[in-house]
The first five atom37 places (N, CA, C, CB, O) and aatype in JSON, in Angstrom:
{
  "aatype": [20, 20, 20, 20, 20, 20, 20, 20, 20, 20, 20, 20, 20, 20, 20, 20, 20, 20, 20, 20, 20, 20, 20, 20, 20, 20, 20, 20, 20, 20, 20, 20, 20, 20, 20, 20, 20, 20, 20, 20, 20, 20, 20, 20, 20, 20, 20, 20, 20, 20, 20, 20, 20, 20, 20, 20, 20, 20, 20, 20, 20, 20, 20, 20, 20, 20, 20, 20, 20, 20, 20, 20, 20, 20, 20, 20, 20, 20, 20, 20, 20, 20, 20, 20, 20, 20, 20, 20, 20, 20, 20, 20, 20, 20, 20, 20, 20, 20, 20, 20, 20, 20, 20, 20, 20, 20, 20],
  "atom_mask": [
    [1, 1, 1, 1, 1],
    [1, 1, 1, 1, 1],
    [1, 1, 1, 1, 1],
    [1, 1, 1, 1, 1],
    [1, 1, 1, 1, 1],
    [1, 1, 1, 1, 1],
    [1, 1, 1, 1, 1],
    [1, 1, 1, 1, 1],
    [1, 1, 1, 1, 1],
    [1, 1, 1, 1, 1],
    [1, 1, 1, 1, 1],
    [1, 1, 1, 1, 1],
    [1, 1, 1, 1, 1],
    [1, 1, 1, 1, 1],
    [1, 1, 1, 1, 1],
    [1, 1, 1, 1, 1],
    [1, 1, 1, 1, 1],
    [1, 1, 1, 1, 1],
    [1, 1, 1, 1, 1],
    [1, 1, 1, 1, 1],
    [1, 1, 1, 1, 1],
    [1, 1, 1, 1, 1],
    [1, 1, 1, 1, 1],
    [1, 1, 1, 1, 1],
    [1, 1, 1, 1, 1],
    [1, 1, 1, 1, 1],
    [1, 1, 1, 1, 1],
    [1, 1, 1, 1, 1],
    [1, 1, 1, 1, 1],
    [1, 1, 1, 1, 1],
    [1, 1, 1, 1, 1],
    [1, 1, 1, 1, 1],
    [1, 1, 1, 1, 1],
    [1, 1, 1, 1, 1],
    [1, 1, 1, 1, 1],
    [1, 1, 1, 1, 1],
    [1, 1, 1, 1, 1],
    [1, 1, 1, 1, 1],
    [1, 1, 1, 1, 1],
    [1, 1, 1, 1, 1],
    [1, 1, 1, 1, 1],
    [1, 1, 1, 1, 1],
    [1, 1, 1, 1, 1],
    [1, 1, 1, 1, 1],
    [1, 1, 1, 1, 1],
    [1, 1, 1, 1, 1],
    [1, 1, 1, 1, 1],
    [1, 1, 1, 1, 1],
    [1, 1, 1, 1, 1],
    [1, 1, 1, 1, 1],
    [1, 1, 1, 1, 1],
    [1, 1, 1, 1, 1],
    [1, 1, 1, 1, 1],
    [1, 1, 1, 1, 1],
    [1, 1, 1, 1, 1],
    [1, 1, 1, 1, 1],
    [1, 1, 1, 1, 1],
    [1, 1, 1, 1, 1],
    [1, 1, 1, 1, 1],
    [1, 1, 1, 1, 1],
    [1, 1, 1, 1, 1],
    [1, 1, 1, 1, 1],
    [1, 1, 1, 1, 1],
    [1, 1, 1, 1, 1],
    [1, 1, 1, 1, 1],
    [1, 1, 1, 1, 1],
    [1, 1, 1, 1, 1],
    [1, 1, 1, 1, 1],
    [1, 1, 1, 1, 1],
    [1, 1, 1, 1, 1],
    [1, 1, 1, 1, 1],
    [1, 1, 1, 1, 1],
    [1, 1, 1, 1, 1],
    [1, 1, 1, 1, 1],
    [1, 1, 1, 1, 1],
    [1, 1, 1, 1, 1],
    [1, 1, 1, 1, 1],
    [1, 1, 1, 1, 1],
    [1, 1, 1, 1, 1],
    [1, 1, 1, 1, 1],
    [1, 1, 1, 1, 1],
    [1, 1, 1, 1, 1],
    [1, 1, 1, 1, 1],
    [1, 1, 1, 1, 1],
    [1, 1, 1, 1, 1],
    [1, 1, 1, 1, 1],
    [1, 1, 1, 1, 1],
    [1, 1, 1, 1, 1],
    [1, 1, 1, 1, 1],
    [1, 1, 1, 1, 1],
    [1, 1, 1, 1, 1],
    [1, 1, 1, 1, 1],
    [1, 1, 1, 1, 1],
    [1, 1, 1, 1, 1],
    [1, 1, 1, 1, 1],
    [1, 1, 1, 1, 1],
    [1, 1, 1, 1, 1],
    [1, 1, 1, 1, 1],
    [1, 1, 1, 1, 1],
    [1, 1, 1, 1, 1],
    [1, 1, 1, 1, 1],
    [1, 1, 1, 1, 1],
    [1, 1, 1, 1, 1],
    [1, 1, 1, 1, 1],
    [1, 1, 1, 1, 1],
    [1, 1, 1, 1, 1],
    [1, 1, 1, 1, 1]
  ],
  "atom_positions": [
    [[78.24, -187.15, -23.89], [78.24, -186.43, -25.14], [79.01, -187.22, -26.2], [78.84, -185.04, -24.96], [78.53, -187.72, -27.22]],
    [[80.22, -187.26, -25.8], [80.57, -188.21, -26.31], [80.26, -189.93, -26.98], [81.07, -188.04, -25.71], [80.61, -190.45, -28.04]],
    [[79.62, -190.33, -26.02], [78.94, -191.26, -26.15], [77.97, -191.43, -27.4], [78.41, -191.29, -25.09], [77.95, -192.14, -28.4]],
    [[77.19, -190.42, -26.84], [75.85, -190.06, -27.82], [76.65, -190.22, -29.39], [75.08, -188.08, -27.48], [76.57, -191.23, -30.09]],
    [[77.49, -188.88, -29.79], [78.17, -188.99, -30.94], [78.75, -189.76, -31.49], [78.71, -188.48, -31.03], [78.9, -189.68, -32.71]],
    [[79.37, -190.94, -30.62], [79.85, -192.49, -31.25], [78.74, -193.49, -32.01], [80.4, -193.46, -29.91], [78.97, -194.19, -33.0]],
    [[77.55, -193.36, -31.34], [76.09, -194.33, -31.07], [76.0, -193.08, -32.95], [74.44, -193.94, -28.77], [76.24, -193.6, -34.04]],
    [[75.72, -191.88, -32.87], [75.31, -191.17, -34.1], [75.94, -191.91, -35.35], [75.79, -189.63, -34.05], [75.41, -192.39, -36.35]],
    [[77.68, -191.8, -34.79], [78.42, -192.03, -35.98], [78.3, -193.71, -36.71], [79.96, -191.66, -35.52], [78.55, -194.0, -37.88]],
    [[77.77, -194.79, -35.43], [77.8, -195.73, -35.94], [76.68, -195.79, -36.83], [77.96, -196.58, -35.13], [76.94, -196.27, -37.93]],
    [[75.6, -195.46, -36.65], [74.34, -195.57, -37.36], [74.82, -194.65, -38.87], [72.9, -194.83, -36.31], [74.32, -194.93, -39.96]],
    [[75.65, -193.75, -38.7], [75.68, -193.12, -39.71], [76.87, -193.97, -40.73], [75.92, -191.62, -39.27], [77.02, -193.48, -41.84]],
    [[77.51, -194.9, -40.47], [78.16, -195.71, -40.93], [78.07, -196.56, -41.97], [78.32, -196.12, -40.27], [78.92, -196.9, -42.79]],
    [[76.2, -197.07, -41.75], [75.79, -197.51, -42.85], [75.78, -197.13, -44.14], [74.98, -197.66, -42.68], [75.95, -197.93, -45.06]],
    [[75.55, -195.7, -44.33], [75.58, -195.1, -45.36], [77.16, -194.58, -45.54], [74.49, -194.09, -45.32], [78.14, -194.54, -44.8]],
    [[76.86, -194.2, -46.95], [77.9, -194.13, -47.5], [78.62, -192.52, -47.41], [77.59, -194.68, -48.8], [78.5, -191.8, -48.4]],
    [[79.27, -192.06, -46.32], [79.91, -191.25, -45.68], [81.09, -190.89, -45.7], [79.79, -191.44, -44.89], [81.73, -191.31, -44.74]],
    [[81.82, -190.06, -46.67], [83.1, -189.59, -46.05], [84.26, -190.05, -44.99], [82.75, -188.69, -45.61], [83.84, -189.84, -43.85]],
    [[85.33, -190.51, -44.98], [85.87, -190.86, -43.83], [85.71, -189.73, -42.73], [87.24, -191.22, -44.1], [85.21, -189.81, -41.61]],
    [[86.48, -188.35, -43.58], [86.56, -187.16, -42.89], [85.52, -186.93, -41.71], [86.43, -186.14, -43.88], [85.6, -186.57, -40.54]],
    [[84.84, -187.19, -42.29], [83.14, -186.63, -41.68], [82.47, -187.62, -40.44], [81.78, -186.77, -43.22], [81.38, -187.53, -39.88]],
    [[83.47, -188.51, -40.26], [83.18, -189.45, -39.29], [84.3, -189.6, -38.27], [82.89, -190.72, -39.94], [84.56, -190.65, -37.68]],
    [[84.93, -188.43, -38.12], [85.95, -187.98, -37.21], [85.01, -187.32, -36.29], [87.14, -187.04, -37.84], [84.07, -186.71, -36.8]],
    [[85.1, -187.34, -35.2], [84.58, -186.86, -34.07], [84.93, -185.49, -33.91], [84.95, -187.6, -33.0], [84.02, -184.74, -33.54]],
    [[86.02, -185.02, -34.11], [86.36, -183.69, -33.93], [86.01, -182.66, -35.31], [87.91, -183.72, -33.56], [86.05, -181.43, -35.33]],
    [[85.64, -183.67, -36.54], [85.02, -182.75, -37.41], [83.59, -183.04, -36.62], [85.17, -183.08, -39.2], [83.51, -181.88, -36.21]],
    [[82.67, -183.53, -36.2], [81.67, -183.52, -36.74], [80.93, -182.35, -35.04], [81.13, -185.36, -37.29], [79.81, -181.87, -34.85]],
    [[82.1, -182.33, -34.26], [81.82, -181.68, -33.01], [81.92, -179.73, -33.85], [83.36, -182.3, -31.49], [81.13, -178.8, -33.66]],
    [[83.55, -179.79, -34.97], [83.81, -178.31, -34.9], [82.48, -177.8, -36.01], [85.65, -177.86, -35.47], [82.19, -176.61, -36.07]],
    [[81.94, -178.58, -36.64], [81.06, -178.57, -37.57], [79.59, -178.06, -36.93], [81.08, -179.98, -38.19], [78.82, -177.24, -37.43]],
    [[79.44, -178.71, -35.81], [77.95, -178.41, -34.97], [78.75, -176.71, -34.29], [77.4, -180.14, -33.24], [78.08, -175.69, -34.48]],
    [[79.98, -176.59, -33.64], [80.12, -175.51, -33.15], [80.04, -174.14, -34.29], [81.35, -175.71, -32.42], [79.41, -173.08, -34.2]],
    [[80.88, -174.59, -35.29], [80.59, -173.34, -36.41], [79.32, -172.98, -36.81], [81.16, -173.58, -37.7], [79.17, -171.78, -37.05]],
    [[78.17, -173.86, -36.95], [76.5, -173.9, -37.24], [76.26, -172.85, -36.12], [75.52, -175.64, -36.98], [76.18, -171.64, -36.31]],
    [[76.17, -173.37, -35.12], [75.9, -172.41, -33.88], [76.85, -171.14, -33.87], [76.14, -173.24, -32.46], [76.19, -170.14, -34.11]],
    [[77.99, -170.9, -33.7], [78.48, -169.23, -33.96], [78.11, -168.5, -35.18], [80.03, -169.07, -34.01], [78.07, -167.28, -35.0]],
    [[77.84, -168.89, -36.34], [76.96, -168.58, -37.2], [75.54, -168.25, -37.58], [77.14, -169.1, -37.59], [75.17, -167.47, -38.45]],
    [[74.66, -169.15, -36.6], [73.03, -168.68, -36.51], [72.15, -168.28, -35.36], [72.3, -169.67, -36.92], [71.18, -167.53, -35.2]],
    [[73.05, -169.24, -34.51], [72.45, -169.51, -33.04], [73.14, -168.3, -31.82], [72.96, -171.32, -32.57], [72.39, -167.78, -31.0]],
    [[74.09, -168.11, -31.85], [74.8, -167.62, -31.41], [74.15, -165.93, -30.85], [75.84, -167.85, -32.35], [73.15, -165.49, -31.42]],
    [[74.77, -165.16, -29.8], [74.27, -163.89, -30.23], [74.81, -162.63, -30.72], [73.74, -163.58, -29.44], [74.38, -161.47, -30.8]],
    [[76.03, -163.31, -31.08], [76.51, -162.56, -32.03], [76.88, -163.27, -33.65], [77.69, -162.0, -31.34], [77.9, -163.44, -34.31]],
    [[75.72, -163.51, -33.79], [75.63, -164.4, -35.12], [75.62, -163.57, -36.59], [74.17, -165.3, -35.03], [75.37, -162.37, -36.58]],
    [[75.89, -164.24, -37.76], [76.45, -162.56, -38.74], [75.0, -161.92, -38.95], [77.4, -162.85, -40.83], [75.09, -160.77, -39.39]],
    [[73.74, -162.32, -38.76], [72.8, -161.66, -39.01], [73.01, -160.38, -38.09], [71.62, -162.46, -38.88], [72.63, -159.33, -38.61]],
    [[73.46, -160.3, -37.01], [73.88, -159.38, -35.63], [74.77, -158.82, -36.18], [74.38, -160.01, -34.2], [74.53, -157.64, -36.46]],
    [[75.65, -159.16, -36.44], [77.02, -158.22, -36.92], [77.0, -157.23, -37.92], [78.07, -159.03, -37.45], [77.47, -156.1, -37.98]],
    [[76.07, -158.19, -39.01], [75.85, -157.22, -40.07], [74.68, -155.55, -40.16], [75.38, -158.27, -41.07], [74.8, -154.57, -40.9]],
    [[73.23, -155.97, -38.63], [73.04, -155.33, -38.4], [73.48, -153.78, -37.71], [72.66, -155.95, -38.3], [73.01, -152.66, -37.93]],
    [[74.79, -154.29, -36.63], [75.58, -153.75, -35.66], [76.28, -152.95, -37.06], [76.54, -154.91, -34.5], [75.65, -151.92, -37.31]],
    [[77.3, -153.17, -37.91], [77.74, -152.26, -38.57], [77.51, -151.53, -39.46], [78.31, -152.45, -38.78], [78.25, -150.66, -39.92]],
    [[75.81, -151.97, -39.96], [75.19, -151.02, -40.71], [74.94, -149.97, -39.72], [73.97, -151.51, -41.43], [75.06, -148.8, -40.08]],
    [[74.61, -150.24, -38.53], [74.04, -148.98, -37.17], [75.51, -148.21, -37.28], [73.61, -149.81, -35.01], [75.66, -147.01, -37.06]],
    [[76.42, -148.99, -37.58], [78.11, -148.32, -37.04], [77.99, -147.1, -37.66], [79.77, -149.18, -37.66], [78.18, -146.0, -37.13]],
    [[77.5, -147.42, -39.29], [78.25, -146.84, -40.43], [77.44, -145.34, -40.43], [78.11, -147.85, -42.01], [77.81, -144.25, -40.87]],
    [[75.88, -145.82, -39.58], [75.33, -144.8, -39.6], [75.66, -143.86, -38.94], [74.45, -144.94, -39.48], [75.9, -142.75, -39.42]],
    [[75.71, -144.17, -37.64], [76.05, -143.64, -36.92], [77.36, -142.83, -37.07], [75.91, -144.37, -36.19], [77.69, -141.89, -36.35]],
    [[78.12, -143.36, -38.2], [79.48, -142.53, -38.0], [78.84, -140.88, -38.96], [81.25, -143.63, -38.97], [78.8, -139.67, -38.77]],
    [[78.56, -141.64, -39.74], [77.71, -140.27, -41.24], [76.82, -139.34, -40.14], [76.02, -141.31, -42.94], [77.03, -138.13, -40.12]],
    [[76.05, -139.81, -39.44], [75.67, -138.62, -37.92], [76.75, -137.97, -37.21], [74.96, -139.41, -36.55], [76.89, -136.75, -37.16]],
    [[77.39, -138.71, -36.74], [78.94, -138.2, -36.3], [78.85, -136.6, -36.87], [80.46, -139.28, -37.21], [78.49, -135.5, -36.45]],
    [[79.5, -137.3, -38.32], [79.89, -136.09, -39.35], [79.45, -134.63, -39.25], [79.41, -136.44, -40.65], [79.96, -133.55, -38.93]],
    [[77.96, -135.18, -39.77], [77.15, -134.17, -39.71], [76.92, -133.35, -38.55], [76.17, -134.59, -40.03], [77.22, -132.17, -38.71]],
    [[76.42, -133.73, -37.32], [76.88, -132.92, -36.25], [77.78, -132.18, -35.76], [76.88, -133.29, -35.67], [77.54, -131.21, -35.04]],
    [[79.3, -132.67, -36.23], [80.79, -131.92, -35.93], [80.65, -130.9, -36.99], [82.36, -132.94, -36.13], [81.08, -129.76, -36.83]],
    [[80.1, -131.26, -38.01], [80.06, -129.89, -39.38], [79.03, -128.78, -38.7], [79.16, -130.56, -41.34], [79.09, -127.55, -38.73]],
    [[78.36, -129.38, -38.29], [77.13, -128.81, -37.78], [77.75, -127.66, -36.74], [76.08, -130.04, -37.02], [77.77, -126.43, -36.84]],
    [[78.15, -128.41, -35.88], [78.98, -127.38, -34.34], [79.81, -126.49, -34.84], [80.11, -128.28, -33.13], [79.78, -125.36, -34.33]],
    [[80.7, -126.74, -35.89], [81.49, -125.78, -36.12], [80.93, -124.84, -37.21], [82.73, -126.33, -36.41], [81.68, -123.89, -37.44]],
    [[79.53, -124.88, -38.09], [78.75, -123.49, -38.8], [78.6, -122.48, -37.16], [76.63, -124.05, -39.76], [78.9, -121.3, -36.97]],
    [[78.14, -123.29, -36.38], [77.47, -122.79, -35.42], [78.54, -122.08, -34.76], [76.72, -123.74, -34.64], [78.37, -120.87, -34.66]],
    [[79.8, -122.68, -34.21], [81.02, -121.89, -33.78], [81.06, -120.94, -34.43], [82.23, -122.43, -33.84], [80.81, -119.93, -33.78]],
    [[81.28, -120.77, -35.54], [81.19, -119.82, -36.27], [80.98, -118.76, -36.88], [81.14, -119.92, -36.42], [81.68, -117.93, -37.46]],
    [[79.06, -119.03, -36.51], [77.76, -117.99, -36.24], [77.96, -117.35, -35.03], [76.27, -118.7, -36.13], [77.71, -116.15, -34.99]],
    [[78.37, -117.91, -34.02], [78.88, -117.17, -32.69], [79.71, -116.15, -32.81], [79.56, -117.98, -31.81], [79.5, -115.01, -32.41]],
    [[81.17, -116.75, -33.66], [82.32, -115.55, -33.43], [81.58, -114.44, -34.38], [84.19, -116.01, -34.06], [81.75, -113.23, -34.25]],
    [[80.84, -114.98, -35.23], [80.27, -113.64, -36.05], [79.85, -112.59, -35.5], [79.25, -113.83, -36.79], [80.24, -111.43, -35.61]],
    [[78.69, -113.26, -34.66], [77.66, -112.58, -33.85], [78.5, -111.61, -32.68], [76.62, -113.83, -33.1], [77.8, -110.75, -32.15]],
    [[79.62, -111.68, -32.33], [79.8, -111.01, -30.94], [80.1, -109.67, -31.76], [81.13, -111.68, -29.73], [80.4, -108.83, -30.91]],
    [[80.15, -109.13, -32.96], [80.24, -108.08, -33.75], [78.8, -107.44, -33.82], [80.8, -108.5, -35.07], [77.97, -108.06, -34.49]],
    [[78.37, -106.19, -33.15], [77.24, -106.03, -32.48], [76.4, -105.72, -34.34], [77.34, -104.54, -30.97], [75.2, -105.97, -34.49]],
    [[77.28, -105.19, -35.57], [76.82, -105.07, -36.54], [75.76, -105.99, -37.49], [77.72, -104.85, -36.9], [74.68, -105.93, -38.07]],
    [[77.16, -107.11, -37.12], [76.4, -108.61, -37.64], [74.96, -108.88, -37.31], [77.12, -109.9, -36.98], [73.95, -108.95, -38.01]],
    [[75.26, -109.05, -35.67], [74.38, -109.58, -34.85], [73.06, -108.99, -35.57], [74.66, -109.21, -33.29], [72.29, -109.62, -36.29]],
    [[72.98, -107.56, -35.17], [71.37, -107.01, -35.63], [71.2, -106.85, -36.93], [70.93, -105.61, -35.11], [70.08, -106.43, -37.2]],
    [[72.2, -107.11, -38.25], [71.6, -107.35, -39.68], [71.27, -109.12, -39.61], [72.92, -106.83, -41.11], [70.58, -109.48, -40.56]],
    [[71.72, -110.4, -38.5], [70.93, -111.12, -38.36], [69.8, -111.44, -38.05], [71.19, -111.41, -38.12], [69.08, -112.37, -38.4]],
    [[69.64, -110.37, -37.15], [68.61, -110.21, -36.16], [67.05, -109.6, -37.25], [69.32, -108.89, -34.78], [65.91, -110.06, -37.2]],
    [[67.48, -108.64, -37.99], [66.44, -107.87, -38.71], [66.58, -108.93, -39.78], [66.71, -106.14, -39.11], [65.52, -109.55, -39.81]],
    [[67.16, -109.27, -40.4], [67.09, -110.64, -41.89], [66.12, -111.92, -41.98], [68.6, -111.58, -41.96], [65.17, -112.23, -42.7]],
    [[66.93, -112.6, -40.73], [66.24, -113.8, -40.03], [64.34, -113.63, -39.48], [67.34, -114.02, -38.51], [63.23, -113.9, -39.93]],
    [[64.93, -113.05, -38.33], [63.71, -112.47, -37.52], [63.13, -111.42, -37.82], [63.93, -112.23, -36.35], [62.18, -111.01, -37.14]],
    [[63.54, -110.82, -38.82], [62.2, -109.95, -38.74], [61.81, -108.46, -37.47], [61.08, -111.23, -38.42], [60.84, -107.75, -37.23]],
    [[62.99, -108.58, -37.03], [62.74, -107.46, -35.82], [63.39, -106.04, -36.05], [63.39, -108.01, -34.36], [64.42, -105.79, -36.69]],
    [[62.79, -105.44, -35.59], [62.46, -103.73, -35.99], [63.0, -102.51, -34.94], [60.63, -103.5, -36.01], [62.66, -102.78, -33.79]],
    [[63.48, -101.7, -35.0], [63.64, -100.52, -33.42], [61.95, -99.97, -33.43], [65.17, -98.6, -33.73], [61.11, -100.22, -34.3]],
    [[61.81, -99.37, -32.52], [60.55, -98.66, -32.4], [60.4, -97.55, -33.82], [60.57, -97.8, -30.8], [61.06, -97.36, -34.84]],
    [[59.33, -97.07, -33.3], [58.81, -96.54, -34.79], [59.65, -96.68, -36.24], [58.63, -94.99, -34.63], [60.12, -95.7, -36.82]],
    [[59.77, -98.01, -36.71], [60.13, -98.08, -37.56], [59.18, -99.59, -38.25], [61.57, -97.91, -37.3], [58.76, -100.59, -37.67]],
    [[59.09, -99.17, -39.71], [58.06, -100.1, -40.6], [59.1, -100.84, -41.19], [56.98, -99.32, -41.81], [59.95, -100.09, -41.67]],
    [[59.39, -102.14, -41.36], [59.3, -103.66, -41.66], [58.55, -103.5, -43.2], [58.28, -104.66, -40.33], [57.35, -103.3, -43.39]],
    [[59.57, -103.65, -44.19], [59.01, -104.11, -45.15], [59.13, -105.35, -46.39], [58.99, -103.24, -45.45], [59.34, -104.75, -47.44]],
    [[59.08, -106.61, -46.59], [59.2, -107.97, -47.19], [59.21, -107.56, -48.74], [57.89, -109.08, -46.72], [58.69, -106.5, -49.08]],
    [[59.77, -108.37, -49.65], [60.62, -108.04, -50.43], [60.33, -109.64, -51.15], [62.14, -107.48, -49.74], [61.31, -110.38, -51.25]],
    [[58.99, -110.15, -51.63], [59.38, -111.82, -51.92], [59.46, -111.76, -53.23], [58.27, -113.08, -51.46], [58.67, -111.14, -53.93]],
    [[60.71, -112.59, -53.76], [60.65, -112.77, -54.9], [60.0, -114.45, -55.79], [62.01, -112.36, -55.06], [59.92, -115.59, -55.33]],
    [[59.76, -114.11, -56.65], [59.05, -115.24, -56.96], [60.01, -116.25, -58.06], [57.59, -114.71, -57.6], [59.55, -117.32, -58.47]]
  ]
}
C-alpha cells in the first residue's frame, strides 16, 4: 500500500503540487475522510436521513402520549354511569326500548 502511494506520489511530482499534499499521511487521511463521508455506511447522506426519521418519529411520540392521556381521561369519565350513556346516546346513536331517536343537523 504503501508502496503503491510512493510510485503515485512520484508521478505526481511532476506537476506542480503542494508540498503538503505530498505527505503520505495527508494524502492517506484525505482518501479516509472521502470514504467516511460517501462511501461509508454511515455516510451524512445516512445520517441526515436517520434524523429526519428521528425528528419524526419523536412529533409521533407526542402525539400518541397526548393521545393516551384524552383517552385516560375518557375512561375516568366514563366509569360515571351518567356520562357513559349521554356518550353512548350522542356518539352512537343508541336508544332504550320503545323510545324514538331524533337528529337535529344543523347546517
Amino acid at each position: 500500500m504503501k508502496k503503491i502511494l510512493t510510485q503515485i506520489l512520484q508521478k505526481a511530482s511532476k506537476f506542480r503540487i503542494p508540498q503538503f499534499m505530498k505527505n503520505f499521511y495527508f494524502v492517506v487521511g484525505s482518501i479516509f475522510l472521502v470514504w467516511m463521508l460517501f462511501f461509508d455506511t454511515n455516510d451524512l447522506i445516512s445520517q441526515y436521513r436517520w434524523r429526519k426519521k428521528y425528528k419524526r418519529l419523536l412529533q409521533e411520540k407526542a402525539y400518541y402520549l397526548e393521545l393516551q392521556n384524552t383517552l385516560k381521561q375518557n375512561i375516568k369519565d366514563f366509569n360515571d354511569r351518567e356520562n357513559f350513556e349521554k356518550f353512548a346516546r350522542e356518539k352512537h346513536l343508541l336508544q332504550k326500548p320503545n323510545e324514538d331517536v331524533f337528529l337535529i343537523i344543523e347546517k
